[in-house]
C-alpha positions in Angstrom: 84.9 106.7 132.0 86.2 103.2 132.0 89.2 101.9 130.1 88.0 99.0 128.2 91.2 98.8 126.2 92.6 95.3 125.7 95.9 94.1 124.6 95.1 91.0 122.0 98.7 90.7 120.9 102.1 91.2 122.4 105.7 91.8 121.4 105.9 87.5 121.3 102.8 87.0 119.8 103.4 89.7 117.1 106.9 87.9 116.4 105.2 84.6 116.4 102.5 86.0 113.6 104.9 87.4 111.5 107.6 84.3 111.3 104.1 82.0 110.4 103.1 84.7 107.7 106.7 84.2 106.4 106.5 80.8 106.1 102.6 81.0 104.4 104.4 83.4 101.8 107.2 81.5 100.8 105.3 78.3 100.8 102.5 79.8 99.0 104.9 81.2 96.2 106.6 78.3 96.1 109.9 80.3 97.0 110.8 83.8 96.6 111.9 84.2 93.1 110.0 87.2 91.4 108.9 88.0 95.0 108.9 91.4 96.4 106.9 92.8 99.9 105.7 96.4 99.3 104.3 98.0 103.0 101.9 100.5 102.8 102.6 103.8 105.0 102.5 103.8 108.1 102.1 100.5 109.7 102.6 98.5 106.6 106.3 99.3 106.5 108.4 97.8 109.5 105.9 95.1 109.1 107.2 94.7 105.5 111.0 94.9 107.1 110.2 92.3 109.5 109.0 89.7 107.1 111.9 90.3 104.5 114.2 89.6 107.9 112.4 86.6 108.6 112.0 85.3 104.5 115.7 86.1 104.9 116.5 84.1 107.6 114.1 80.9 106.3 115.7 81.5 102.6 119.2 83.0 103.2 118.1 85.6 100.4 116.7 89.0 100.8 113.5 89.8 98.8 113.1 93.5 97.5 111.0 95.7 99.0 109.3 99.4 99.1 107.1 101.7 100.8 103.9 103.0 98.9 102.3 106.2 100.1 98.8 105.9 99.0 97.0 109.5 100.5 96.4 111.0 97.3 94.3 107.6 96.0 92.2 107.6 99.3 88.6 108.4 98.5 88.4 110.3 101.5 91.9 111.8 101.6 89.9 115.7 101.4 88.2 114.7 104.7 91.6 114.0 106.6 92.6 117.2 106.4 93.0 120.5 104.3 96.3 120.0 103.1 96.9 116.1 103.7 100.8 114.7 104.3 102.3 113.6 101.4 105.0 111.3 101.9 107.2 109.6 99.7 106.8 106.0 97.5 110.1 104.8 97.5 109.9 101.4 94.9 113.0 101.1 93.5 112.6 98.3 91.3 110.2 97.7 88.1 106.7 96.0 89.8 105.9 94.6 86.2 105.8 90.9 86.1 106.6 90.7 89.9 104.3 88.9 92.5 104.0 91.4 95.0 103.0 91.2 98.6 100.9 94.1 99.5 101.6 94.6 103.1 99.6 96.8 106.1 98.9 96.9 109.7 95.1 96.2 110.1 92.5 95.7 107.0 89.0 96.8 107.8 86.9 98.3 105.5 89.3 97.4 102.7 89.4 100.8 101.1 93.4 101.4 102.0 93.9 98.2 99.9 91.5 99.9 97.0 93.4 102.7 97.1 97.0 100.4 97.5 95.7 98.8 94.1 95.1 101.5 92.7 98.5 103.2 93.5 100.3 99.7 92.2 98.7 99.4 89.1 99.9 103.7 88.3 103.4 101.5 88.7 103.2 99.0 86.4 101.6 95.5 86.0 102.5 92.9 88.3 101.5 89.6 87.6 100.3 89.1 91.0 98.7 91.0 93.5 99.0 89.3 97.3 97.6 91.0 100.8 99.1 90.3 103.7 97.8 92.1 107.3 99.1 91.8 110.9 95.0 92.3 111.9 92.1 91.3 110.3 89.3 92.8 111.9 86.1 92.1 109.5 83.6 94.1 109.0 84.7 94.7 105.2 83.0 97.9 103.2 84.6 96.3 99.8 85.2 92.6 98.6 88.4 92.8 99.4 90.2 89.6 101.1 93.6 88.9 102.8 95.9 86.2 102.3 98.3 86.3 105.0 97.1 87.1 108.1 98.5 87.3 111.4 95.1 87.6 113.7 91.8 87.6 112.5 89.6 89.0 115.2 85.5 90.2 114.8 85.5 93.6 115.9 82.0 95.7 116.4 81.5 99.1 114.8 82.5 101.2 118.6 85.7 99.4 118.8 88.8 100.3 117.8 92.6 98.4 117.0 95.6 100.2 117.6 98.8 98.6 116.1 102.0 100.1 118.3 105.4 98.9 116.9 108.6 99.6 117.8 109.9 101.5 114.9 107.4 104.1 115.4 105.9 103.8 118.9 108.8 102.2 120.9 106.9 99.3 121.9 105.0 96.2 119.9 101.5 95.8 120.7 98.0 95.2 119.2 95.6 96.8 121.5 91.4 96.7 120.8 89.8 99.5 123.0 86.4 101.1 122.4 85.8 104.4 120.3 86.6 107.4 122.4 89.5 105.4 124.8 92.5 106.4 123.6 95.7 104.2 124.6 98.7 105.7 126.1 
């Protein structure tokens, strides 16, 4: 069978993304005060890292972070498997009144964000709710929008996008390959 995988971003390019969805935030909030970036597991958090680095560097201020483990809110979290990972949400600071950056890998269907929302909201009330996603890659199941984004790119229902980062795969790349390739 032929490899049809494709490498859309790279190490650069991902770098590049993030420091423009940086900017985007802070000049969308006007600032950082009552700003915190919250990355969903798995993807979502060294992305989350990387863009408090970057605010940090732009701001000289570091803006609070935490990791949200949403399995138990997926609505298809008893097809994953019989007894499904449960990891930790590790928000160390009250989410009420805060304007929160929701932050993943690659929004597709949009029911991770669903079930993100719905995870926040068992937290406390924010008074705002932002997305922001290394990939969009369309072909939305719920009206659910980003507004940061790093690549938008129109994907068809047998391909696939694979987001490698270092923390977690040792290398930084956004690869689109067809269903049933699987990238090395």
């Amino acid at each position: 069978m032929k490899n049809t995988s494709k490498i859309v971003l790279g190490s650069k390019e991902i770098d590049r993304a993030l420091t423009r969805m940086a900017h985007e935030i802070i000049e969308r909030n006007k600032g950082i005060e009552n700003l915190a970036l919250i990355g969903i597991r798995t993807g979502g958090v060294p992305l989350s890292e990387r863009v408090q680095q970057r605010i940090a560097a732009i701001e000289g201020t570091m803006v609070l972070t935490g990791i949200l483990d949403i399995t138990l809110y997926r609505d298809d979290w008893s097809t994953l498997s019989q007894h499904p990972i449960v990891r930790k949400t590790d928000i160390s600071f009250p989410i009420d009144n805060k304007n929160i950056i929701l932050v993943d890998d690659v929004l597709y269907t949009g029911r991770t964000i669903r079930a993100a929302l719905d995870a926040l909201i068992d937290l406390g009330r924010p008074q705002k709710i932002q997305l922001a996603v290394l990939v969009d890659r369309g072909r939305r199941e719920l009206p659910i929008k980003p507004d940061f984004v790093g690549l938008s790119l129109q994907t068809s229902a047998d391909e696939h996008v694979n987001v490698f980062l270092n923390e977690i795969a040792g290398r930084d790349e956004v690869v689109l390959e067809e269903k049933g390739q699987k990238s090395a």
